[in-house]
One Martini backbone bead per residue (centre of mass of N, CA, C, O) as a GRO file, in nm:
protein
  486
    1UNK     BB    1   2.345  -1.676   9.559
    2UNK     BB    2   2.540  -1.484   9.317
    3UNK     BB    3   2.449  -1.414   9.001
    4UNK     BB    4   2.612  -1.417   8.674
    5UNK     BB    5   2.726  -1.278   8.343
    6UNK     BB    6   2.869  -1.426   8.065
    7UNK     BB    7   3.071  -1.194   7.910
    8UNK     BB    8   3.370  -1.188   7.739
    9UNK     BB    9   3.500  -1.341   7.986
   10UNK     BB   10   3.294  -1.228   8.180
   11UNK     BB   11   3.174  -1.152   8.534
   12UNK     BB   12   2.851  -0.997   8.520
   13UNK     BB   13   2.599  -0.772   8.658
   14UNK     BB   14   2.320  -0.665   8.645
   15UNK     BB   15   2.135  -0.358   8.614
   16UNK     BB   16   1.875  -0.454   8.748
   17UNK     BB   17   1.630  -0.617   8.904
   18UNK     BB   18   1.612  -0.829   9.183
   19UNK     BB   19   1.598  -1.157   9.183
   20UNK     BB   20   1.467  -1.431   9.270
   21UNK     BB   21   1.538  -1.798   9.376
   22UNK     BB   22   1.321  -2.013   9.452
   23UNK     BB   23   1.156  -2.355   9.613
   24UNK     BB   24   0.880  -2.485   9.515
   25UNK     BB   25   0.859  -2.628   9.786
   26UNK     BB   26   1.011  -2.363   9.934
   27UNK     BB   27   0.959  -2.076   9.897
   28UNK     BB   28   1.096  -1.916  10.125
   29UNK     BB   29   1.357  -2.052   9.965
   30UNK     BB   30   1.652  -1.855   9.887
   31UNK     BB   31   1.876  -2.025   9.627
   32UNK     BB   32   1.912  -1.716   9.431
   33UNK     BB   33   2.056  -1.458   9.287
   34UNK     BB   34   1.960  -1.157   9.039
   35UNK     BB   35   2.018  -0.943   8.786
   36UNK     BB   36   1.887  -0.779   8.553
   37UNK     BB   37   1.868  -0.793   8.189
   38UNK     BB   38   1.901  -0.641   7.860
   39UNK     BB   39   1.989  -0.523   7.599
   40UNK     BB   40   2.307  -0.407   7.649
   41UNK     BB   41   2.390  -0.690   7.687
   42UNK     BB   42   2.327  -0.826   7.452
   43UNK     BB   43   2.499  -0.701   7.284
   44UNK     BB   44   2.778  -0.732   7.407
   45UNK     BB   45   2.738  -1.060   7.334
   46UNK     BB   46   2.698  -1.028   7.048
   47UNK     BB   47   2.983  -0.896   7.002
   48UNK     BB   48   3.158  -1.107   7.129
   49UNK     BB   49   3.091  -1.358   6.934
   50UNK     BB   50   3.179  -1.200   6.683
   51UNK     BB   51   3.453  -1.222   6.747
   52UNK     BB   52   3.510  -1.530   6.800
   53UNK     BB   53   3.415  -1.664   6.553
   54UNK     BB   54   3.682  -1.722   6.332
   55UNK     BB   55   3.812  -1.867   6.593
   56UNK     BB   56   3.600  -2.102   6.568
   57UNK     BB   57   3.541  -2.180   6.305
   58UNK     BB   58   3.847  -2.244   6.250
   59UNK     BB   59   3.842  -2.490   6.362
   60UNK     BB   60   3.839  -2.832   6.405
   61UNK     BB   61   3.575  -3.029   6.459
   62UNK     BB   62   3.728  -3.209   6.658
   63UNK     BB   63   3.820  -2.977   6.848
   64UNK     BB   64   3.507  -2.912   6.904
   65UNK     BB   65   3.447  -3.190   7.023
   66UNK     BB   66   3.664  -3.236   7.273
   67UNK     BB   67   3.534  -3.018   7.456
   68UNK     BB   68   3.273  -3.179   7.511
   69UNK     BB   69   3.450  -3.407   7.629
   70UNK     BB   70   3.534  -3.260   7.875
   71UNK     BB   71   3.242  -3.162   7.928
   72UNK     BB   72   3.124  -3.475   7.978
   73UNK     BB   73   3.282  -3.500   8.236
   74UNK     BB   74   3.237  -3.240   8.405
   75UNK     BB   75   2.930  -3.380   8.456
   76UNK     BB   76   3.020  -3.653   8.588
   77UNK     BB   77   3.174  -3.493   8.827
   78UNK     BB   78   2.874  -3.307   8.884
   79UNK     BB   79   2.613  -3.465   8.944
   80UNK     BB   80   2.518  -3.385   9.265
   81UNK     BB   81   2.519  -3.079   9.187
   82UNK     BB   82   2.270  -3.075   8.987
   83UNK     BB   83   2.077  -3.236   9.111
   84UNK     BB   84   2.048  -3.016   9.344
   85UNK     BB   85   2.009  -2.803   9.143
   86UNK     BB   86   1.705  -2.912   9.039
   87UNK     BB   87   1.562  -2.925   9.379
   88UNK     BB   88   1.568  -2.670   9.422
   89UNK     BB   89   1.467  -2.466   9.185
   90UNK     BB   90   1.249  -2.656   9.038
   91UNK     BB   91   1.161  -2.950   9.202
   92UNK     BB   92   1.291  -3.221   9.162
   93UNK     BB   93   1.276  -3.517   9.186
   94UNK     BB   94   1.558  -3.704   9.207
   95UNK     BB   95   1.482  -3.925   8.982
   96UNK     BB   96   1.425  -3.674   8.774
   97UNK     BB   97   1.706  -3.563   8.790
   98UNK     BB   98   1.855  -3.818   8.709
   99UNK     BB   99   1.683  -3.816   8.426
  100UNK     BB  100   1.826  -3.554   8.320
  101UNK     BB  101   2.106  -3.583   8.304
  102UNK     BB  102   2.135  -3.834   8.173
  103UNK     BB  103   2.001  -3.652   7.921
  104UNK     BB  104   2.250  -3.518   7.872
  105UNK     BB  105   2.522  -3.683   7.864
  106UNK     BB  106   2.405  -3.792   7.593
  107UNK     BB  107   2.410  -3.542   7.455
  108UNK     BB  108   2.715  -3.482   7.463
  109UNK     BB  109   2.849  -3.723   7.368
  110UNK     BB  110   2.734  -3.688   7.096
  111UNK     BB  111   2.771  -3.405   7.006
  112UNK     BB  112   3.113  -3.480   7.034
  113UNK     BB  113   3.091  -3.696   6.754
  114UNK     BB  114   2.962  -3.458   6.541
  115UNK     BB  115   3.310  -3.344   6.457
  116UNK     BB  116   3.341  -3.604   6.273
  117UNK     BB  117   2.987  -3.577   6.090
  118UNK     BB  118   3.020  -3.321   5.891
  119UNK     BB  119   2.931  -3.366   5.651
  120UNK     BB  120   2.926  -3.403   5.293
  121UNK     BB  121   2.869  -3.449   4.949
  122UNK     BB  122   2.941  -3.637   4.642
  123UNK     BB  123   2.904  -3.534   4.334
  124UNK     BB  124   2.785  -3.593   3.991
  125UNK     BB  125   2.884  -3.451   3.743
  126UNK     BB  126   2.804  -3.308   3.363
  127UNK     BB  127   3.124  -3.286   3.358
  128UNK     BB  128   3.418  -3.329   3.281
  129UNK     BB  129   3.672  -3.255   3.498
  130UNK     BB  130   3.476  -3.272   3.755
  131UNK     BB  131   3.436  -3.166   4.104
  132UNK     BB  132   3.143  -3.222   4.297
  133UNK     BB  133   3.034  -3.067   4.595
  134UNK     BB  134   2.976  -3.046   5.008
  135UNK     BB  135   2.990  -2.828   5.263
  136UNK     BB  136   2.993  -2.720   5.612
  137UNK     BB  137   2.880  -2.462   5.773
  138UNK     BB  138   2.857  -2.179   5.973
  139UNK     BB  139   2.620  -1.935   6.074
  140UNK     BB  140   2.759  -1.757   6.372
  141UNK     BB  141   2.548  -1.620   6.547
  142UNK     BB  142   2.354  -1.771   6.805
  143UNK     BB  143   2.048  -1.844   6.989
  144UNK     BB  144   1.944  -1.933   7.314
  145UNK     BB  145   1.593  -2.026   7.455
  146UNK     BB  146   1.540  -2.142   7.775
  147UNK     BB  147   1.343  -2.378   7.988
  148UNK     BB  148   1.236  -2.458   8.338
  149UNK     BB  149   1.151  -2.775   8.305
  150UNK     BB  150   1.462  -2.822   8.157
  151UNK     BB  151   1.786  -2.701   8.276
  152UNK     BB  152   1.962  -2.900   8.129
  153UNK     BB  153   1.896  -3.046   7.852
  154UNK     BB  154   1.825  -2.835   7.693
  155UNK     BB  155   2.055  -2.679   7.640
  156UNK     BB  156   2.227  -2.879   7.542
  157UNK     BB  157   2.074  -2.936   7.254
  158UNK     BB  158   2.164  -2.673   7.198
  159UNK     BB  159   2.458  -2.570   7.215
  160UNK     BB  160   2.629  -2.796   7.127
  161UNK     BB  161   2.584  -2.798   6.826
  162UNK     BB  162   2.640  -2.507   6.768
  163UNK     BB  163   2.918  -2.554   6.839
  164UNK     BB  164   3.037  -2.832   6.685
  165UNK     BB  165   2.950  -2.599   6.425
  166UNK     BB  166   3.107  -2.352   6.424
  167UNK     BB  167   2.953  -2.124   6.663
  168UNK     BB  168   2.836  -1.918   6.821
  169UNK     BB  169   2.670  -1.780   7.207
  170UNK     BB  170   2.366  -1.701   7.303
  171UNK     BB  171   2.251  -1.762   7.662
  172UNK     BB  172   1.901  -1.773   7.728
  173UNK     BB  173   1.730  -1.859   8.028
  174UNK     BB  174   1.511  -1.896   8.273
  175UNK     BB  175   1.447  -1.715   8.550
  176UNK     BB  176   1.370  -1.988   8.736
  177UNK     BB  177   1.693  -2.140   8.633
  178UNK     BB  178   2.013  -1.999   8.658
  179UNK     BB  179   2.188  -2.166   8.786
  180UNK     BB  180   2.246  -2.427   8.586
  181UNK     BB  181   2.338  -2.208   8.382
  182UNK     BB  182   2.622  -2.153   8.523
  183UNK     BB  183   2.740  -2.422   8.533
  184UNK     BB  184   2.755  -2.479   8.258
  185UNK     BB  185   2.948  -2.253   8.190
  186UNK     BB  186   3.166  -2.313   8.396
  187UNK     BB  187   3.174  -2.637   8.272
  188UNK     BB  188   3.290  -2.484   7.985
  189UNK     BB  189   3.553  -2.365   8.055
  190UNK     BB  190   3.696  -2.605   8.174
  191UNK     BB  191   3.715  -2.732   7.880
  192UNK     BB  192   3.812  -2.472   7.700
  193UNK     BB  193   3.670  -2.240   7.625
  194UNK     BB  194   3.666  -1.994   7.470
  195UNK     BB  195   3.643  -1.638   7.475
  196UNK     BB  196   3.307  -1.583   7.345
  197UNK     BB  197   3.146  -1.845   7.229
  198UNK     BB  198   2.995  -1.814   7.509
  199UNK     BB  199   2.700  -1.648   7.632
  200UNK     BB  200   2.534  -1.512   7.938
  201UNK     BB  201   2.198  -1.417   7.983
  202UNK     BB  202   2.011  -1.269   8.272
  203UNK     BB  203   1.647  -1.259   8.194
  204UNK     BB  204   1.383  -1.128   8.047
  205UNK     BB  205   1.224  -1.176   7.784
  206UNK     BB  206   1.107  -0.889   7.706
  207UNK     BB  207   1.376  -0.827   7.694
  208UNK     BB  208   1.604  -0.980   7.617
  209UNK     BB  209   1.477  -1.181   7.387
  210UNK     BB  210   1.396  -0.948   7.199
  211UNK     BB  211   1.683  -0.871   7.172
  212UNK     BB  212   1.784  -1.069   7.023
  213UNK     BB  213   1.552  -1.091   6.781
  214UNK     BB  214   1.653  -0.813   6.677
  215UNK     BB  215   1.930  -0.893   6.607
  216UNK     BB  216   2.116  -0.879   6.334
  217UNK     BB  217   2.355  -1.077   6.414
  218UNK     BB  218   2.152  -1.315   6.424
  219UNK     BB  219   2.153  -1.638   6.259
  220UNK     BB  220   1.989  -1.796   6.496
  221UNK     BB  221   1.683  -1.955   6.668
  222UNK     BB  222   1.674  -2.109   6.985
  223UNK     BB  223   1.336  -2.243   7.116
  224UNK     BB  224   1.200  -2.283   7.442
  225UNK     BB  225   0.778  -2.281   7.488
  226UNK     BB  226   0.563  -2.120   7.426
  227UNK     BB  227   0.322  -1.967   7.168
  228UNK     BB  228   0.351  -1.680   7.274
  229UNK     BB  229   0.658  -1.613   7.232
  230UNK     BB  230   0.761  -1.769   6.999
  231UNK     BB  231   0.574  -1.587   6.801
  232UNK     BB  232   0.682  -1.328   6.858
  233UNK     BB  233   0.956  -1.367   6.790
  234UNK     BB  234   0.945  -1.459   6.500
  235UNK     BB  235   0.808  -1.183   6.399
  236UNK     BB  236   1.055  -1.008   6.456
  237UNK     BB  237   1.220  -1.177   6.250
  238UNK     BB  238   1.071  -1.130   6.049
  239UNK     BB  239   1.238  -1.071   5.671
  240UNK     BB  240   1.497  -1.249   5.769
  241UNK     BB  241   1.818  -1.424   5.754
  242UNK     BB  242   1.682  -1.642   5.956
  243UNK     BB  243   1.656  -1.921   6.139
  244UNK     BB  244   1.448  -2.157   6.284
  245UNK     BB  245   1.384  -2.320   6.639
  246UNK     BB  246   1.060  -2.467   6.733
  247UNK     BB  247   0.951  -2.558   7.068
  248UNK     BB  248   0.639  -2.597   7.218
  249UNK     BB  249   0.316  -2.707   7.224
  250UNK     BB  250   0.096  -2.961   7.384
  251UNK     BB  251  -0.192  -3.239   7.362
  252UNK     BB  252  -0.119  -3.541   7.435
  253UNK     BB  253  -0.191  -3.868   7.353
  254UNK     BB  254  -0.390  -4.153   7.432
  255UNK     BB  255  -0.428  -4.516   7.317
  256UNK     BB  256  -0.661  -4.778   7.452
  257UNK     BB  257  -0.753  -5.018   7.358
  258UNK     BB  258  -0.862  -5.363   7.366
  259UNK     BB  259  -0.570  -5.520   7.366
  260UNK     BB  260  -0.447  -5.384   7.571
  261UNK     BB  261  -0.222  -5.382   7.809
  262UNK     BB  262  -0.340  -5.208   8.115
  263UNK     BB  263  -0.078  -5.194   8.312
  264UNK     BB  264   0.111  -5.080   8.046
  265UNK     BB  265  -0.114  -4.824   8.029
  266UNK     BB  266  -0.105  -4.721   8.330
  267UNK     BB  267   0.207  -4.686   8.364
  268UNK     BB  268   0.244  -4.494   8.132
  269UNK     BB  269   0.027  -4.261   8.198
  270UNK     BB  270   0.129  -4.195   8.488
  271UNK     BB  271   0.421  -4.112   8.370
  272UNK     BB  272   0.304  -3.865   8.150
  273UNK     BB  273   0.107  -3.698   8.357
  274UNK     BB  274   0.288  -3.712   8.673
  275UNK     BB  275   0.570  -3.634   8.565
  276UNK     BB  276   0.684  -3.342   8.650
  277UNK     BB  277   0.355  -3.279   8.749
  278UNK     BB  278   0.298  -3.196   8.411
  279UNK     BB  279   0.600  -3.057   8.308
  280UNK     BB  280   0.551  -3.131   7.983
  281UNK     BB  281   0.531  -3.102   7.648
  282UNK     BB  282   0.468  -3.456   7.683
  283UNK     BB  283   0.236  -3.453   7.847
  284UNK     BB  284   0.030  -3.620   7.908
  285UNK     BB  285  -0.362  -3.529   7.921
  286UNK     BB  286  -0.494  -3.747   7.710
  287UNK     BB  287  -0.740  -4.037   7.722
  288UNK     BB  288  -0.817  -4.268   7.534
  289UNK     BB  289  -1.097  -4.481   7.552
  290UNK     BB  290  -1.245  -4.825   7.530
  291UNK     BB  291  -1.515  -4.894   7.626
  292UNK     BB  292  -1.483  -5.170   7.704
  293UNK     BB  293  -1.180  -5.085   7.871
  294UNK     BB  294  -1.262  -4.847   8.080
  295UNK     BB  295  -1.368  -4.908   8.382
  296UNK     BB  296  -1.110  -5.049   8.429
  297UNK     BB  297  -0.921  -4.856   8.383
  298UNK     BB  298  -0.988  -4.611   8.554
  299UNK     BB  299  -0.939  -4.802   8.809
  300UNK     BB  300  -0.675  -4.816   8.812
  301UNK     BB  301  -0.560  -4.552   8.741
  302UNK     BB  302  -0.679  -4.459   9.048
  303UNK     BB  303  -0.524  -4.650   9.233
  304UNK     BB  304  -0.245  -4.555   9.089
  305UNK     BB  305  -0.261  -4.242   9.189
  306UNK     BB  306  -0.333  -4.290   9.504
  307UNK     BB  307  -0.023  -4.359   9.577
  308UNK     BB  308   0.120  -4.073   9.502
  309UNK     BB  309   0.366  -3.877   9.625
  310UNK     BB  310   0.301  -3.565   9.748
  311UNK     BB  311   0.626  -3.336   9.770
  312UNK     BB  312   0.888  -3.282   9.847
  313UNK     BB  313   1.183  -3.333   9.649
  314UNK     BB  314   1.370  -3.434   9.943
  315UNK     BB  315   1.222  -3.656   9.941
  316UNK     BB  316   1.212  -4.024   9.854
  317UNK     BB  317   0.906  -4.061   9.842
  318UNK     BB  318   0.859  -3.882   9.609
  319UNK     BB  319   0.665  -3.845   9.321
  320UNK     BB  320   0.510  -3.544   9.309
  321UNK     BB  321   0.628  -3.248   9.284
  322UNK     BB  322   0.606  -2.931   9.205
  323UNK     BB  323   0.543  -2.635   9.100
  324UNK     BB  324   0.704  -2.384   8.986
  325UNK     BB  325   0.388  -2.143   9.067
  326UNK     BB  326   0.104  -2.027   9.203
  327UNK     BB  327   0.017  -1.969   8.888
  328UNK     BB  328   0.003  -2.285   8.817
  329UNK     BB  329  -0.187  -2.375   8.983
  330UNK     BB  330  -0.432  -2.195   8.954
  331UNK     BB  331  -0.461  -2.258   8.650
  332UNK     BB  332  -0.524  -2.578   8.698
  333UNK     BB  333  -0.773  -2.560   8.862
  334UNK     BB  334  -0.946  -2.421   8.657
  335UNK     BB  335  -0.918  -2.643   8.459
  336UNK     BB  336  -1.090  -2.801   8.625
  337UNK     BB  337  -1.340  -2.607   8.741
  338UNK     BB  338  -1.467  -2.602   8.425
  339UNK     BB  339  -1.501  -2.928   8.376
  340UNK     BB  340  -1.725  -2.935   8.569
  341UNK     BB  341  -1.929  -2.720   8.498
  342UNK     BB  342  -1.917  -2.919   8.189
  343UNK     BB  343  -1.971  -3.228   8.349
  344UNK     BB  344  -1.768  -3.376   8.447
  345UNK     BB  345  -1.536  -3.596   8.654
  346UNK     BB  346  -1.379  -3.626   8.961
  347UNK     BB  347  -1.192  -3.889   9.038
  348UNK     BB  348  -0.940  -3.725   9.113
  349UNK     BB  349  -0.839  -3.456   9.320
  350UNK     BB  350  -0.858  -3.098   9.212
  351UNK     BB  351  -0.650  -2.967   9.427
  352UNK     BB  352  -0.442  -2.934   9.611
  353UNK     BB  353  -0.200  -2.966   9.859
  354UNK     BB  354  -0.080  -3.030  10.158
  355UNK     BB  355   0.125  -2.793  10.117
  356UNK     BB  356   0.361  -2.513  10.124
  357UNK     BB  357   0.382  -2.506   9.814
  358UNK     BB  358   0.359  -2.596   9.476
  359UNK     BB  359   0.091  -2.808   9.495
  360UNK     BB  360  -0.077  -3.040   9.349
  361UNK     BB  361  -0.335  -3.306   9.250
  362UNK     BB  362  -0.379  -3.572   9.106
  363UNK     BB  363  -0.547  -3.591   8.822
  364UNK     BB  364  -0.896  -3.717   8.716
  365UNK     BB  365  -1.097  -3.683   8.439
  366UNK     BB  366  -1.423  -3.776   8.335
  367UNK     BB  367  -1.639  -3.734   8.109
  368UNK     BB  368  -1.505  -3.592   7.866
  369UNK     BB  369  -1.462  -3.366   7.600
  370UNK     BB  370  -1.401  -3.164   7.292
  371UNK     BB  371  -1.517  -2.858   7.419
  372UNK     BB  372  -1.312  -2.879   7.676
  373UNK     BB  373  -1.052  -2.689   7.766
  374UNK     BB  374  -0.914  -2.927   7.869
  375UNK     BB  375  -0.936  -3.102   7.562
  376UNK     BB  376  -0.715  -2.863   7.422
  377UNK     BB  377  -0.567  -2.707   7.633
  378UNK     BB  378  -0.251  -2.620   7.794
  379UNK     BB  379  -0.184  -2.710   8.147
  380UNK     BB  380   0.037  -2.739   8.280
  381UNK     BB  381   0.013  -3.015   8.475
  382UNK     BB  382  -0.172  -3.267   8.689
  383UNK     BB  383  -0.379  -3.351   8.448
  384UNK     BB  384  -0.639  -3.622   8.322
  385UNK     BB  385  -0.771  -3.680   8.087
  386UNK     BB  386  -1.116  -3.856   8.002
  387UNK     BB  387  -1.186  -4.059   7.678
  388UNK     BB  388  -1.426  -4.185   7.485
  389UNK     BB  389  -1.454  -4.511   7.244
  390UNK     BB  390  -1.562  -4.691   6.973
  391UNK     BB  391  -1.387  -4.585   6.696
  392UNK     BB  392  -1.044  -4.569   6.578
  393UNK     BB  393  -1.113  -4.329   6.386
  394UNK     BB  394  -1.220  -4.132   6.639
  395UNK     BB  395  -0.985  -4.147   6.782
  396UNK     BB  396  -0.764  -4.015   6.566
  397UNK     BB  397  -0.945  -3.752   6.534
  398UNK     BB  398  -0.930  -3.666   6.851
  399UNK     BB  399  -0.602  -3.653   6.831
  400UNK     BB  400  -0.645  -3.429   6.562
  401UNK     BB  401  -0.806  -3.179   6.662
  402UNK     BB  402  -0.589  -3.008   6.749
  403UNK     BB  403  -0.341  -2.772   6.733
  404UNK     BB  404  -0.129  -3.016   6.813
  405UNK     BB  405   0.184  -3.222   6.710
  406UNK     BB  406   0.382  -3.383   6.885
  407UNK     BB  407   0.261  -3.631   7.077
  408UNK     BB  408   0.195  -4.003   7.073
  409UNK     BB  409   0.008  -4.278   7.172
  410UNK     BB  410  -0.043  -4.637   7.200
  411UNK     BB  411  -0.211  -4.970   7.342
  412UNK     BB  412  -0.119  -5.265   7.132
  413UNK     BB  413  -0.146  -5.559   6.971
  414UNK     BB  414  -0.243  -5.457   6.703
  415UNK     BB  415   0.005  -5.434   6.456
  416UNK     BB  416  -0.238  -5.268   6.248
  417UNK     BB  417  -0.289  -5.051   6.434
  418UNK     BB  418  -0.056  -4.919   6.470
  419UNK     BB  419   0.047  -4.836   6.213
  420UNK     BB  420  -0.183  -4.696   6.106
  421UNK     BB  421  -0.157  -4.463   6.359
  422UNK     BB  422   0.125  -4.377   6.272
  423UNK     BB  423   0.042  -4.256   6.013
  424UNK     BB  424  -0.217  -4.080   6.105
  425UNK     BB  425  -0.091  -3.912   6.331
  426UNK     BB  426  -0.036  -3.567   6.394
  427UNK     BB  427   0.312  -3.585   6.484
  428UNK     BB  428   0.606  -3.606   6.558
  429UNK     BB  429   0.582  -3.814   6.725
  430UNK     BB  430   0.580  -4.171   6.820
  431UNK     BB  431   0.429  -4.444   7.022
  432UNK     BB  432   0.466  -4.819   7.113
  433UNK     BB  433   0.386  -4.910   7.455
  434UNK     BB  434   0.438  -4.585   7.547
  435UNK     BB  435   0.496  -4.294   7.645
  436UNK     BB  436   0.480  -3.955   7.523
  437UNK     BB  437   0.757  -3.962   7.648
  438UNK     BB  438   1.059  -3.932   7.531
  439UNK     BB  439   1.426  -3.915   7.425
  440UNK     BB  440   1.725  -3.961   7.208
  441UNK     BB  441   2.008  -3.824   7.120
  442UNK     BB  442   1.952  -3.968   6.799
  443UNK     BB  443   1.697  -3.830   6.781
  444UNK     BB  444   1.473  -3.641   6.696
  445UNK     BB  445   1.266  -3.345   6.848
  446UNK     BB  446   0.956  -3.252   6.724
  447UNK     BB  447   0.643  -3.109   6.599
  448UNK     BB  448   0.358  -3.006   6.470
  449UNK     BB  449   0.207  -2.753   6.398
  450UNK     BB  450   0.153  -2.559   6.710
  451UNK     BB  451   0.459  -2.715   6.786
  452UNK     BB  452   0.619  -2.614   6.560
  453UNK     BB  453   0.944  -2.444   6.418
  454UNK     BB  454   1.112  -2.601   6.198
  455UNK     BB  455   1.355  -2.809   6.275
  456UNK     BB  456   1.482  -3.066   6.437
  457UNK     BB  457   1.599  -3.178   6.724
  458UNK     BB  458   1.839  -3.342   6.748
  459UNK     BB  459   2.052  -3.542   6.666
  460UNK     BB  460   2.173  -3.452   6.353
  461UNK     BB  461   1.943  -3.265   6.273
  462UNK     BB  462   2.062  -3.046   6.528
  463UNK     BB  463   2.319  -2.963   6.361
  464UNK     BB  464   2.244  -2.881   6.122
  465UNK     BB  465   2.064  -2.657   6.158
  466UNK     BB  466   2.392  -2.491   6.228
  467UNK     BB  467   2.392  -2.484   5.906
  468UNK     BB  468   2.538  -2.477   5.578
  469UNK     BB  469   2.517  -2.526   5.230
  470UNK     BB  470   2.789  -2.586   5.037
  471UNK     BB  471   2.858  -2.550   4.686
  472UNK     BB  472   3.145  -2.725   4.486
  473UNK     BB  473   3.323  -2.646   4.161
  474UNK     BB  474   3.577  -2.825   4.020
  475UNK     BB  475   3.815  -2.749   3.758
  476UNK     BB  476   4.097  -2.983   3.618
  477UNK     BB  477   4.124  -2.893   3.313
  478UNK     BB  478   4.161  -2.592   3.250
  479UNK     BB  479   3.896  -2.508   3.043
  480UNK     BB  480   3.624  -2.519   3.147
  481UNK     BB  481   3.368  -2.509   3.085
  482UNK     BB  482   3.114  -2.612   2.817
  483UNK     BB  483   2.842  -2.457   2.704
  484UNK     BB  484   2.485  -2.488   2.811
  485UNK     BB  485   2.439  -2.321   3.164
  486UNK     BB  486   2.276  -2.199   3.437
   0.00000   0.00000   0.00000
């Protein structure tokens, strides 16, 4: 299938070097391809956007939410469709592709009554006979930048909220998933969609993400990725009255008390470090293990990890799918066997599956420490280091000791335990008693340190990020304002 950009309601092929869309099941099989765009098509796309922009942002928001509520239904029309194209292009298992499907419908439900909730608040002014207040306006043309892990979710929390705050938006998908991005695209114009409100544009973050970043008339950059990618687009953008929400790398741990349910932390643990691979900014990597109740948990927890069957996507007994590249397979390699040579034990897995694809083996290492970089830095991998604790203090003190400050859980009966843990760990998530993934369509959702930058993605706070606030004041006596005022 060759796949197209679509830019002021045309659609049309880059003029770059022609990219293969692989099967990370089975790499030799390809999905779609498609020819990289650059500069030049950004500007097109930029240009499109500029001008679409006064007849969508005057548009009524109710009006601009009706669209994607027309949007939210041809995605339930279209689920079969969307999950075939997420286990042939990324590589989820049917059940990951049905659970991504799942959170992106509800993010678009969400923010299609979000046209409805674009509020201002009324303000009591300090003189007689005045009406002060704020509205919501929207910020111009916004670039959405997103990333191959989940193709499908994570557009539409960022498209959708800049949509239904009368933005328009150029958008820029990952190289390694752009079939999803096209169809997402298909039946956003079905939806009613006018003609340059989004335009999309497929290429390589070097070219076409920094034109994006460079481009002046781009007034807010919603990027999710790396935190080498986010930080240069950043820098680019630095100096200008530009918005930025960034969400980036995580090094998420959980901890798992002496008063912990076992199983219920077992299987927690299971489904946050090998869920989608362990390709996921929220993925398990850390699990704290009290001394007292280490030996036990790490039996359990290998015993149920050497259950999981690795194969293709479309297997329907795989629990855990490839991963998106054999340079990716090969990076966690190198941190298993970094570890093992500062001391850690392989406990289970550490080297690929025995599949044509790109997959590697549920892995699972003790004896880690806080030394090895496979405990601080980011392995987007199904690896899961285990270090164990004795002092709860020592535990909170070494999930806050990382750069990363996405996301943490506890498992744990003691409930001033989970309280402290609560308001102690530096992360932006917190969970109590479950995994340190997932988030639902009203919670906001982004980390702190150099886990994000910018305002929290998703839920209100989601949509607020695409607007500005105007400050009203209205003096309806006739006289003007009178005194001494700033």
């Amino acid at each position: 299938m060759d796949l197209l950009n679509y830019i002021d309601g045309e659609w049309t092929s880059g003029p770059g070097d022609l990219v293969l869309d692989l099967n990370p099941s089975h790499p030799s099989d390809i999905v779609a391809r498609f020819h990289n765009s650059g500069p030049e098509e950004v500007r097109a796309a930029v240009a499109a956007a500029q001008r679409a922009f006064p007849m969508w942002s005057n548009t009524p928001a109710p009006a601009r939410g009706r669209v994607l509520a027309r949007f939210h239904q041809l995605l339930v029309d279209h689920q079969d469709q969307y999950v075939a194209i997420m286990m042939a292009e990324q590589g989820k298992t049917r059940g990951e592709a049905l659970g991504e499907f799942q959170k992106g419908v509800n993010l678009v439900e969400f923010f299609a009554g979000e046209g409805f909730r674009l509020n201002g608040e009324t303000i009591p002014s300090e003189v007689p006979n005045n009406l002060t207040y704020t509205i919501r306006v929207p910020l111009g043309v916004v670039a959405v930048i997103t990333p191959w892990n989940f193709p499908f979710a994570i557009p539409l929390w960022k498209v959708c909220p800049a949509l239904v705050a009368g933005n328009t938006v150029v958008f820029k998908p990952a190289s390694y998933t752009p079939w999803v991005a096209v169809q997402l695209i298909e039946d956003l114009i079905a939806a009613g969609l006018p003609r340059g409100v989004v335009n999309l544009v497929l290429g390589p973050g070097g070219a076409a993400g920094e034109a994006l970043a460079r481009d002046e008339r781009i007034r807010a950059l919603s990027f999710t990725g790396s935190n080498a990618v986010g930080n240069r687009l950043a820098a680019l953008m630095a100096g200008r009255s530009v918005k930025l929400t960034m969400e980036m790398g995580g090094k998420n741990a959980v901890v798992v008390a002496p008063s912990a349910d076992l199983d219920l932390a077992v299987a927690g643990v299971i489904q946050g470090a090998f869920g989608a691979a362990g390709q996921r900014c929220t993925a398990t990597s850390r699990v704290f293990v009290h001394e007292e109740v280490h030996d036990t948990f790490v039996e359990r927890l290998v015993d149920q990890a050497r259950r999981l069957k690795v194969d293709a996507a479309e297997d329907p007994k795989t629990n855990v799918g490839p991963l998106i590249s054999e340079d990716q397979v090969a990076l966690s390699i190198r941190y298993v066997q970094d570890a093992k040579e500062r001391g850690a034990q392989v406990q289970l897995g550490g080297d690929r599956a025995q599949a044509p694809g790109y997959f590697m083996l549920p892995t699972i290492l003790d004896g880690v420490d806080l030394s090895m970089p496979v405990a601080h830095e980011e392995v987007f991998g199904p690896v899961l280091s285990v270090l164990t604790y004795r002092d709860a203090q020592d535990a909170i003190r070494w999930v806050n000791s990382v750069e990363y400050g996405l996301s943490a859980a506890i498992y744990t009966r003691d409930l001033a335990e989970a309280q402290h843990f609560i308001q102690a760990v530096e992360v932006g998530m917190v969970h109590v008693n479950n995994p340190t993934i997932g988030g639902e369509a009203q919670m906001p959702f982004g980390g702190i340190k150099n886990s994000g930058i910018g305002p929290r993605e998703m839920g209100h706070e989601g949509t607020l990020f695409f607007t500005e606030v105007k400050t009203v004041f209205v003096d309806y006596s006739g006289s003007g304002r009178q005194g001494n005022f700033y």
